[in-house]
C-alpha positions in Angstrom: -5.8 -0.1 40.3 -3.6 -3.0 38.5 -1.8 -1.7 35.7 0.8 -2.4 32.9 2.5 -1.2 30.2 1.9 -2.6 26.5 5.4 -1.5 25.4 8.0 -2.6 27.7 5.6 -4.4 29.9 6.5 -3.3 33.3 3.5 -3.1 35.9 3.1 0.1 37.7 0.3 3.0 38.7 -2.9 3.6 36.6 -1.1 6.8 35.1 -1.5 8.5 31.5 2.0 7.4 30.4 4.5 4.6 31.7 6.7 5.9 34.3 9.5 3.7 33.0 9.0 4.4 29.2 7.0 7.2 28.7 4.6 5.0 26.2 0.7 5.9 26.5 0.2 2.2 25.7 -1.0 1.7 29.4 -3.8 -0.9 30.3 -5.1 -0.6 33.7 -7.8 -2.2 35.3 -9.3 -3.1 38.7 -9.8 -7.1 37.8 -6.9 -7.2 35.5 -5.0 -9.9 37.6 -7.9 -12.0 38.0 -9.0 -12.4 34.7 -8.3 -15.2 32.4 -10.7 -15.8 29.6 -9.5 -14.2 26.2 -10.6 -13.3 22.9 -7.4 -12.8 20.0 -8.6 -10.9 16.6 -6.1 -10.9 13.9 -6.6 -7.2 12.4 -7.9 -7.0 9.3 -6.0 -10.5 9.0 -6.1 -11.3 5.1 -5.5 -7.7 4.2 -2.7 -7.4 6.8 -0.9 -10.8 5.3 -0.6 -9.1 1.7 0.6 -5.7 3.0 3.1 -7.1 4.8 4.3 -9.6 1.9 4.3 -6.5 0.0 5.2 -3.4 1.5 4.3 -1.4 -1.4 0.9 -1.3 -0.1 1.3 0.0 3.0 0.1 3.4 2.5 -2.4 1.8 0.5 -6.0 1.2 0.5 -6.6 -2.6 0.2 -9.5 -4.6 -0.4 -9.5 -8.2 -0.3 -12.5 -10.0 -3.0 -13.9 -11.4 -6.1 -14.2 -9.5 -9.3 -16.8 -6.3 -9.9 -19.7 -9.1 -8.8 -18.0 -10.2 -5.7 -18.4 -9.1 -2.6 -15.3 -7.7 0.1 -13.6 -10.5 1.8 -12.2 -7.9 4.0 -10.5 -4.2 3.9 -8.0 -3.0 5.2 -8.3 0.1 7.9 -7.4 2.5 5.3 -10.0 1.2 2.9 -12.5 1.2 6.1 -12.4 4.9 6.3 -13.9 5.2 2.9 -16.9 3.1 4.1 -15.3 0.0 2.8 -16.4 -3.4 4.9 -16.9 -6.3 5.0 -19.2 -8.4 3.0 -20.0 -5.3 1.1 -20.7 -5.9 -2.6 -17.6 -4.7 -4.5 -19.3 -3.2 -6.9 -20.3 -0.6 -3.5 -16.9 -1.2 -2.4 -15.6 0.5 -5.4 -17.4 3.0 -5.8 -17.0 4.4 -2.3 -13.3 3.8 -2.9 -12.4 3.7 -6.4 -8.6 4.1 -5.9 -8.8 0.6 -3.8 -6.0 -2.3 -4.8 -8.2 -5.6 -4.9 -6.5 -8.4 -4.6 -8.3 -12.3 -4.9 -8.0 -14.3 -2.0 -4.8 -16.3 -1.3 -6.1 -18.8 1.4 -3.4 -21.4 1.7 -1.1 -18.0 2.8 -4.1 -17.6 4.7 -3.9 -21.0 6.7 -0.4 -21.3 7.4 -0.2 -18.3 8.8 -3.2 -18.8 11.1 -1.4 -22.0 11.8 1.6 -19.9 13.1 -0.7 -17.8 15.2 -2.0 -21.0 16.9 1.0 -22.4 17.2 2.0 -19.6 19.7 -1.4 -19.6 21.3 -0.8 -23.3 22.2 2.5 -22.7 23.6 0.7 -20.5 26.6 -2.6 -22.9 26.8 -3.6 -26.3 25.6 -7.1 -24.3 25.8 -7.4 -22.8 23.1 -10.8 -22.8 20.6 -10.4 -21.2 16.8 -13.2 -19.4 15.5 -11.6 -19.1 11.8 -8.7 -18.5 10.5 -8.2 -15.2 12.1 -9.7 -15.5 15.6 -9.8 -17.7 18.5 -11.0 -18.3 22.5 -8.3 -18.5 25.2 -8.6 -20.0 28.7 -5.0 -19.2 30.5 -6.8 -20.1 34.0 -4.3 -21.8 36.6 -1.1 -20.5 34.0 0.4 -17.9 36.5 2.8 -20.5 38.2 3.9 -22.0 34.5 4.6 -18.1 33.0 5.3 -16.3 36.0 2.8 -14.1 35.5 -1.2 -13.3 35.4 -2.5 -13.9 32.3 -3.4 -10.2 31.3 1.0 -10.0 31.1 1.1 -13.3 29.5 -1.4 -12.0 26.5 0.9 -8.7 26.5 3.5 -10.8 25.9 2.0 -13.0 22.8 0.9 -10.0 21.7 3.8 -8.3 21.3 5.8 -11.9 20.3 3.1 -11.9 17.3 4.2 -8.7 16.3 7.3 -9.2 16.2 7.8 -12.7 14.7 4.8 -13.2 12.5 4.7 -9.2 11.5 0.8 -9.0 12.0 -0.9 -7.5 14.7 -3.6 -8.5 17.3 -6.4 -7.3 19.0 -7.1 -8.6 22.8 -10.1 -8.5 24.5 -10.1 -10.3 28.5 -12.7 -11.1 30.7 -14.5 -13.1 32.6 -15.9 -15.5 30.4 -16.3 -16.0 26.1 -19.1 -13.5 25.2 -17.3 -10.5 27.5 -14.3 -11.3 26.0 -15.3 -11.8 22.3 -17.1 -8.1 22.7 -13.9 -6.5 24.0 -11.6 -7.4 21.3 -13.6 -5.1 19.3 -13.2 -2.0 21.2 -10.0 -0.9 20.4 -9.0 -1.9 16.8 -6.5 -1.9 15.7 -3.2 -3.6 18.3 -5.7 -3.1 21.1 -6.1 -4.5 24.0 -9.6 -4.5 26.1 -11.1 -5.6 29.3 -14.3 -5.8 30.9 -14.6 -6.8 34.2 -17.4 -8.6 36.0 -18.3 -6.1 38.1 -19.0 -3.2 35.4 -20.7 -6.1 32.7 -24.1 -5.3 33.1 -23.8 -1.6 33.1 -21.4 -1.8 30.1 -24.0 -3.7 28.1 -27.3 -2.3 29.4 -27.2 0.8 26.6 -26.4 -1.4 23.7 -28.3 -3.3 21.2 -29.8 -6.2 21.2 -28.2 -7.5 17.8 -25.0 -7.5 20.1 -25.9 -10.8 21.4 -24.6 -14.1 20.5 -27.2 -15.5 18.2 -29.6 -12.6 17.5 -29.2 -12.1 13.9 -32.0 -10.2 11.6 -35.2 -12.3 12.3 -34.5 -12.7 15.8 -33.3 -8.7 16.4 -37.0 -7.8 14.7 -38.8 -10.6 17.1 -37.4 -9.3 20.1 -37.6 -5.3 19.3 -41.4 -6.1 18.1 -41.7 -7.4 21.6 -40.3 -4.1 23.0 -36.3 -5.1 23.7 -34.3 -2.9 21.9 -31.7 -3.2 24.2 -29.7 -5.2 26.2 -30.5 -3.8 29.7 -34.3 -3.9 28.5 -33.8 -8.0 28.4 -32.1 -7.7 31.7 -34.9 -6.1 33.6 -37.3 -8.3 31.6 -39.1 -11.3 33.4 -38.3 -14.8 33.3 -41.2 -16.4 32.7 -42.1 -13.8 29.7 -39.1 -13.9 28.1 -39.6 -18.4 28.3 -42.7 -17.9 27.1 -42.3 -15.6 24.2 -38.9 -16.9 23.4 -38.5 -20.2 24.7 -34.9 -21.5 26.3 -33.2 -18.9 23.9 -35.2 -16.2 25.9 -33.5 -17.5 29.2 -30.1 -17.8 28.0 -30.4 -14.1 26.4 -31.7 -12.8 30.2 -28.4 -14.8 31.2 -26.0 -12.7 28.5 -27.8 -9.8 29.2 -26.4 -9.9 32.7 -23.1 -10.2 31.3 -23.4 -14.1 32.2 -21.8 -16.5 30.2 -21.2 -20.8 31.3 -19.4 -21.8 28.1 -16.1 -22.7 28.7 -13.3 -22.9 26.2 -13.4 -25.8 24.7 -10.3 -26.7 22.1 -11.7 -29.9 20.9 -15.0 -28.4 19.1 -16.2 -29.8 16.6 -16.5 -27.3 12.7 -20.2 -27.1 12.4 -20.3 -27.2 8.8 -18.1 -26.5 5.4 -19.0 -24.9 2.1 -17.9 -23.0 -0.9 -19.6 -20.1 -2.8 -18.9 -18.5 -5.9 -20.2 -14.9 -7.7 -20.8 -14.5 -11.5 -19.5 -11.9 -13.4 -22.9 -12.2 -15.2 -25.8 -13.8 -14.3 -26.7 -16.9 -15.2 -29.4 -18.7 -16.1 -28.8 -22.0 -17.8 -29.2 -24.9 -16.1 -26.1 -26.1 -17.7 -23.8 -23.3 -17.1 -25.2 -23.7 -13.3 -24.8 -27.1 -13.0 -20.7 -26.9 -13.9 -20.3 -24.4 -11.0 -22.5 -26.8 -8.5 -20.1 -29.5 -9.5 -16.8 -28.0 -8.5 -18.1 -26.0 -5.7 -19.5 -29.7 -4.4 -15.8 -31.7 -5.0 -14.0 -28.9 -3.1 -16.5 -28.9 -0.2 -16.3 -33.0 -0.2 -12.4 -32.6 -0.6 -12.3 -30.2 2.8 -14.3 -33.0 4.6 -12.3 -35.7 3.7 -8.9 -33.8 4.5 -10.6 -33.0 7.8 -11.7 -36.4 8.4 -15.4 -35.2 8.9 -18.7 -36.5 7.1 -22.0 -34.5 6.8 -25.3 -35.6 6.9 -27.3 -32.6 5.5 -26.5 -31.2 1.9 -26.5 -27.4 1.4 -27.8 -25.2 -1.8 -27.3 -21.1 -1.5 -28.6 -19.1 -4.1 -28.6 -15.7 -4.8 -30.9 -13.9 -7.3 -30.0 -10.7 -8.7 -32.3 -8.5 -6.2 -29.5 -9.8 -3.3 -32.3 -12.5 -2.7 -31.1 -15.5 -1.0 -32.1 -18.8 -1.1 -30.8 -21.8 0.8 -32.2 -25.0 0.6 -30.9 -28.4 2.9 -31.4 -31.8 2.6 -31.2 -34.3 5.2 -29.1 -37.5 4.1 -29.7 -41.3 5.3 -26.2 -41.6 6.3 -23.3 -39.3 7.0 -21.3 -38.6 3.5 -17.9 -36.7 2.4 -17.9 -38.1 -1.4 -18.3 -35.4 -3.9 -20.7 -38.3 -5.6 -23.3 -37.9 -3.1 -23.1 -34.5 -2.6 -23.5 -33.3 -6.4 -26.3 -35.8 -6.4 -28.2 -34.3 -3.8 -27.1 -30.7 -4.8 -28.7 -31.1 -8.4 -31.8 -32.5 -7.1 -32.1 -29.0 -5.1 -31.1 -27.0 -7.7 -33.5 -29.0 -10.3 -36.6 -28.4 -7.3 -35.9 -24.5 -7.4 -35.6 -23.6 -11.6 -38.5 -25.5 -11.5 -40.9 -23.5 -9.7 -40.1 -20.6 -11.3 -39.3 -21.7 -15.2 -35.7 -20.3 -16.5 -34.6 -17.7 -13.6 -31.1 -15.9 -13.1 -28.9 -15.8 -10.4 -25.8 -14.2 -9.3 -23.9 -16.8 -6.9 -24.3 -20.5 -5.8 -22.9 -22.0 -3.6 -22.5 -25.6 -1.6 -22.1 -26.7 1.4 -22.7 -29.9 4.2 -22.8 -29.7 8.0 -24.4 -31.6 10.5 -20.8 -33.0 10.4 -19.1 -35.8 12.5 -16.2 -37.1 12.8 -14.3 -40.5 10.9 -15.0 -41.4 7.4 -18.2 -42.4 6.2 -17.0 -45.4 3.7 -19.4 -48.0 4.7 -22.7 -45.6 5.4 -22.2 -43.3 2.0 -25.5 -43.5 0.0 -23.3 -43.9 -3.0 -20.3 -45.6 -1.7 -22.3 -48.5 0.4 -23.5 -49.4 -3.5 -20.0 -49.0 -4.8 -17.1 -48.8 -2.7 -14.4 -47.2 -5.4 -16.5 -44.1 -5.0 -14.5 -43.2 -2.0 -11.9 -44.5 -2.3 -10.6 -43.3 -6.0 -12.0 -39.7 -4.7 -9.3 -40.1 -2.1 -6.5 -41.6 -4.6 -7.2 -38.3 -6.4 -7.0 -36.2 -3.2 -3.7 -38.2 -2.9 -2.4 -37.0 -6.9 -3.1 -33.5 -6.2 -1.5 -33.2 -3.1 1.6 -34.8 -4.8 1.4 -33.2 -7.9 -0.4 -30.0 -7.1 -4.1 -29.3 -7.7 -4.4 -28.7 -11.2 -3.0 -32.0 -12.2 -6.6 -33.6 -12.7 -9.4 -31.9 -14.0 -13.0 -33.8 -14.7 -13.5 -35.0 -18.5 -16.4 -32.6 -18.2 -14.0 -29.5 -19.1 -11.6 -31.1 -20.9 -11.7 -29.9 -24.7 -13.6 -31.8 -27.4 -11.8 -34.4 -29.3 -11.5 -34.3 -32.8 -13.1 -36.7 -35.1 -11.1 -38.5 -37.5 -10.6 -36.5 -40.7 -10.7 -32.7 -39.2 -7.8 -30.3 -39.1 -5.1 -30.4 -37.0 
């Protein structure tokens, strides 16, 4: 069985501990030098960037979020341990671990250390597909020649490199093809590194649960373990024809999966499906008014994302949440592709004004904004609002163009500026 060592990354025997360093950090594998497809998963990446900035925290639980109304960006592995996740409401969050450091949300740290990440990713590959900020796909087929060495010692290497240099650690997962690969990263948080072979996938996934698939969420998990697949190996075993007819083409790419099969190759040039912006009350709120001035700046930081990325959507987004953890998300499809804030607060107020008026004044607890169905180049002559005046874009971008010069609180809409003084009152 092929084997290496995680620490000083010399190959040798399948043993407990590395002949030439004593570490226990041994990977072994029968397909480990025939693998290429990989899955990197920055550990508990936002958390890990403010523990290392400040080391104070170390031996600290940290959770990552909003205020008491928010919910957990992410934890750190101490805070984990306390039942801390992801997603969780904080107010939960806190309570399960009240000695917690929460700290808001620093994303531009965020990005440019993703970008750092990448940066060495795309030193090994020029395949390589992002996820987010703090995960991507990597194809390191045909490399072996260029790095003088398979690509299981290659991600070894990076792994290690990252560790070093960036101060943030990794979790691997290799295999076969994206959905293997994507699952093994998250068996041996954290500084792991996974593989499943071809050989064992089936068996490996037969036991497990159906919400394990790519694209089985809720409904779909409760559709398909109404229909008696509670797990994977159930859908394996299934017949074709039943699961097409019951499911459709998703039914025969889940048989596919199920078998541990997966045809999607790594593919760096994908396009983002869709970007959006939320944000939690400390209170509820009810006022049309008070919901409207959130709407607005959630929509000109959504519009200023897709002009920066030089992407246009054609559907407009409107998440709400009520204060049962309801939510409600509502689209609309445009005529033409846009990325002006204009447009979008137009269309976002016409979805917000449909929903407070089915159900008189009602309270919610977050809102948010958001436009996919993107494509690429600008959208200056197709814009509903822009094809009837062309400034619209183009003083949205002289603005983009101040703030990035001057910093992003140099302009701020007259909307919440304060009130000027009539003639005659008190200084």
């Amino acid at each position: 069985m092929k084997a290496l060592c995680r620490d000083c990354l010399s190959p040798g025997p399948a043993a407990a501990r590395c002949p030439a360093c004593g570490s226990p950090r041994r990977l072994a594998h029968p397909e480990l030098d025939t693998l290429s497809i990989a899955h990197i998963d920055c550990d508990a990446f936002y958390a890990s960037v403010e523990k290392r900035d400040r080391p104070e925290l170390r031996d600290r639980p940290v959770i990552v979020g909003g205020g008491r109304r928010g919910v957990v960006t992410t934890c750190c592995y101490i805070a984990r341990t306390f039942g801390v996740r992801s997603a969780m409401p904080m107010f939960k969050a806190l309570a399960a671990c009240p000695q917690a450091i929460v700290l808001p949300p620093d994303f531009p740290r965020y990005r440019a250390e993703s970008r750092r990440i990448l940066d060495l990713m795309r030193g090994l590959t020029p395949l390589v597909q992002p996820l987010s900020l703090d995960e991507a796909w990597l194809d390191l087929s045909g490399t072996e020649r260029l790095h003088q060495a398979p690509p299981a010692l290659t991600l070894a290497r990076l792994q290690a490199r990252i560790e070093a240099e960036i101060g943030l650690t990794v979790s691997i997962g290799l295999a076969p093809n994206k959905f293997l690969a994507k699952i093994a990263s998250d068996l041996d948080k954290p500084r792991g590194f996974s593989v499943i072979g071809a050989a064992e996938a089936q068996d490996f996934l037969a036991g497990r649960s159906v919400r394990l698939l790519p694209g089985v969420g809720p409904v779909m998990a409760r559709s398909l373990e109404t229909a008696g697949f509670e797990r994977i190996g159930q859908i394996a075993r299934a017949d074709l024809r039943t699961l097409a007819t019951r499911f459709g083409d998703f039914g025969l790419r889940l048989h596919a999966m199920s078998r541990g099969e997966d045809a999607r190759g790594v593919d760096p040039g994908q396009v983002r499906k869709s970007i959006s912006a939320e944000t939690t009350f400390e209170t509820d709120l009810s006022a049309p008014e008070d919901l409207d001035g959130h709407l607005v700046r959630l929509a000109e930081r959504v519009a200023r994302q897709a002009r920066a990325a030089g992407q246009a959507g054609r559907v407009a987004t409107l998440k709400l949440k009520d204060p049962d953890f309801r939510i409600l998300t509502r689209r609309r499809t445009l005529a033409a592709p846009t990325q002006t804030a204009r447009t979008l607060i137009a269309e976002a107020r016409t979805l917000l004004a449909a929903e407070l008026g089915t159900g008189g004044r009602r309270a919610f607890r977050l809102i948010g904004v958001g436009l996919s169905d993107l494509s690429e180049g600008e959208a200056a002559g197709s814009d509903l609002f822009a094809a009837e005046d062309p400034r619209t874009l183009a003083a949205e971008r002289a603005a983009d163009a101040i703030r990035a010069r001057f910093g992003p609180g140099i302009l701020a809409p007259a909307r919440e500026l304060p009130p000027r003084r009539s003639p005659g009152e008190g200084s």
